[in-house]
N, C-alpha and C positions, 0 to 999 in steps of 0.2 A: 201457679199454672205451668209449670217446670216438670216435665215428663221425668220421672225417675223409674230406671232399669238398671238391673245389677251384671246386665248383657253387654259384651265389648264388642263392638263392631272391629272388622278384619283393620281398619286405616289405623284403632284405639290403640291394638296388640302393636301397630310400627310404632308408634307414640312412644311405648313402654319399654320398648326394647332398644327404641335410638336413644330415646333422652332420660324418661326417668330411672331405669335400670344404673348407666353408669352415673347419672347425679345421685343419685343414693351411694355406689361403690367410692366416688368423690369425698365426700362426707366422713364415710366411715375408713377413711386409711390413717388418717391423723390422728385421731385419737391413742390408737393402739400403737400408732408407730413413735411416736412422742414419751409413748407409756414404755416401750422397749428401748429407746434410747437414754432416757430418764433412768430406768433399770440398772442400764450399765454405766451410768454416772455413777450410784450412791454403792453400789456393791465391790466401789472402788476402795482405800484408803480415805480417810477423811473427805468420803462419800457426800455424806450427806450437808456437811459445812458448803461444800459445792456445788451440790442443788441449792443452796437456800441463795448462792452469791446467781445463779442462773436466771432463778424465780424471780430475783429483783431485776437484773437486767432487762428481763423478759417484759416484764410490765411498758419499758420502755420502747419496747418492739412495738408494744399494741398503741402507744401514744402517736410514733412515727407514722402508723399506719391509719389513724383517723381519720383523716383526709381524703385519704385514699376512697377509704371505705363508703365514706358519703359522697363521693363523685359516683363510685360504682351501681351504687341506687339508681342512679338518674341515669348512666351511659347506657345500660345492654337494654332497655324502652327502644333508646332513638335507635342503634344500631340496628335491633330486633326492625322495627319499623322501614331505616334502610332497604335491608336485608328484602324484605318482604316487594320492594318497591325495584327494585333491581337496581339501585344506585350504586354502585361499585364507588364511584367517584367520589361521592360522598361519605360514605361512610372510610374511605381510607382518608380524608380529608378529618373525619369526627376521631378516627383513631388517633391520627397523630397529634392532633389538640389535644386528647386526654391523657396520652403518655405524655408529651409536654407538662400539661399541667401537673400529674401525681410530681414530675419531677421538680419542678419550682418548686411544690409545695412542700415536697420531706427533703430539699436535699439540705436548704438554710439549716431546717431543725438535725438534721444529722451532722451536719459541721460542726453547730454548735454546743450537739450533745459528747460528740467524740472530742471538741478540745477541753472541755471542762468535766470527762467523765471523771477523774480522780476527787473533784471535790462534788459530782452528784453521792458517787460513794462512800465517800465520808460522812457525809449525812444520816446512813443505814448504821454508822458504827464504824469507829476503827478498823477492826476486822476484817469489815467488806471493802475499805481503800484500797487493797491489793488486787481486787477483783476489776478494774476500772481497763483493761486490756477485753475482757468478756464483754464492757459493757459497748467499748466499741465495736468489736466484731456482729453485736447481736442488733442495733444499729445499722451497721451497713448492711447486713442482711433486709432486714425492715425495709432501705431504701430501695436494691434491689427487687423485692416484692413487689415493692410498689407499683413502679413502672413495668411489672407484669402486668395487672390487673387488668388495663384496656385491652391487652391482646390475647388476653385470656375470653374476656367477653366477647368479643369479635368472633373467636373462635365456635361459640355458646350460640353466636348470634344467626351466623352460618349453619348449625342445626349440627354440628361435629362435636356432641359431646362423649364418643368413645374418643375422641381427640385430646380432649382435657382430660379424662379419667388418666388418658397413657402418659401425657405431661406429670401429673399427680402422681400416679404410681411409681415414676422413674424418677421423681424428687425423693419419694420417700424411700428407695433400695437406696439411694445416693446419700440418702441423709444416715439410714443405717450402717450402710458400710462404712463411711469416713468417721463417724462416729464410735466404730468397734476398732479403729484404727489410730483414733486423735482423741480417745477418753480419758489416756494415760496423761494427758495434759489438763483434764481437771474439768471446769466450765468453761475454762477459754476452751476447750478441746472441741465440748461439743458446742460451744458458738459458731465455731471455724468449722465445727461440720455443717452446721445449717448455711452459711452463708455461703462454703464454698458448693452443696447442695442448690443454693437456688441460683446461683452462679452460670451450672452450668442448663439447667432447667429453664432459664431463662433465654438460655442459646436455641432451644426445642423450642418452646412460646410463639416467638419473634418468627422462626421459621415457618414455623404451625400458621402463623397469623394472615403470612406474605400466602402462604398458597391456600388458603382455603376462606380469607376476606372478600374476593370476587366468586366464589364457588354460588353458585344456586342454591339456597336454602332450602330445606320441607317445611312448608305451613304449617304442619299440623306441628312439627315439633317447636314452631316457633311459638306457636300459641299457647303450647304448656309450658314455657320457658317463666322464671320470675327471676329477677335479680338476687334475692338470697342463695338461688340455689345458682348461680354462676360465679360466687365471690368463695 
């Protein structure tokens, strides 16, 4: 019983232009820009022995970030919800409980990954024990991430997702540059690029968050909003 037309109504076209346009543009900067920085790792000297010490670290990025990640499922609902309800109060009350939380959660595991990184890397092989300075840097990046994520969603939730696109886009010039700058250092080079990358993208977040969590949201963009496309 569900009317189907292939015709957008004029409110459809706001829909597509405020939120779905730059959550697609989101999505698609990482891939390639990862893929460009990755580029100017292995087309290095002993290149590619240094992608394989990154690729391992990296895994441990994604474990730091678990956590995270299944809170964020559940936060940008209530916020969204918030949002809709003109709670100001509350959802800056829901934000700061989530950035609390990601942070209890990854920061134990990143203490505990950065003081025993030389013997996780000993595990992978002789070889990669020298790599265990990458393995912290790629770590405290993860944990910084982290306690992005609620205010990234906030943002998402507020109906400002050319906001996050510009946050994301100005991660990844930052991550290219310091990376075409600190690659002559190998994996730690570009660890140190990502971390000091979300570093400072994290200072833009936090700000992005403060002025635009009380903002008035558009319905309509909140109602095409889902949690995968805000993480």
């Amino acid at each position: 019983g569900v009317p189907l037309s292939a015709k957008l109504q004029p409110d459809q076209w706001g829909v597509l232009w405020r939120f779905s346009l730059p959550s697609v543009l989101c999505n698609v900067i990482f891939g390639p820009m990862n893929w460009v920085c990755a580029a100017l790792l292995v087309n290095r000297p002993n290149g590619y022995a240094e992608m394989g010490i990154y690729n391992i670290t990296s895994s441990w990025f994604n474990v730091v970030l678990f956590v995270p990640g299944v809170l964020a499922q559940v936060l940008l609902p209530l916020l969204s919800s918030q949002a809709v309800e003109g709670d100001g109060r509350s959802r800056k009350k829901v934000l700061a409980l989530a950035v609390k939380a990601n942070a209890i959660a990854v920061a134990p595991l990143v203490f505990l990954v950065a003081c025993v990184s030389p013997l996780i890397m000993s595990f992978y092989g002789t070889g990669f024990r020298e790599g265990w300075p990458t393995l912290v840097m790629t770590v405290l990046a993860a944990g910084i991430l982290a306690v992005q994520v609620p205010p990234v969603q906030a943002i998402t939730a507020a109906g400002r997702m050319w906001v996050v696109f510009f946050t994301y886009a100005s991660y990844g010039v930052l991550y290219f540059g310091l990376t075409w700058a600190l690659v002559g250092w190998g994996a730690f080079g570009l660890a140190t690029a990502r971390l000091l990358a979300y570093i400072v993208n994290a200072a833009w977040v936090f700000w992005f968050a403060a002025k635009y969590i009380w903002a008035t949201p558009s319905p309509s963009a909140l109602s095409a909003a889902s949690p995968s496309e805000a993480v």
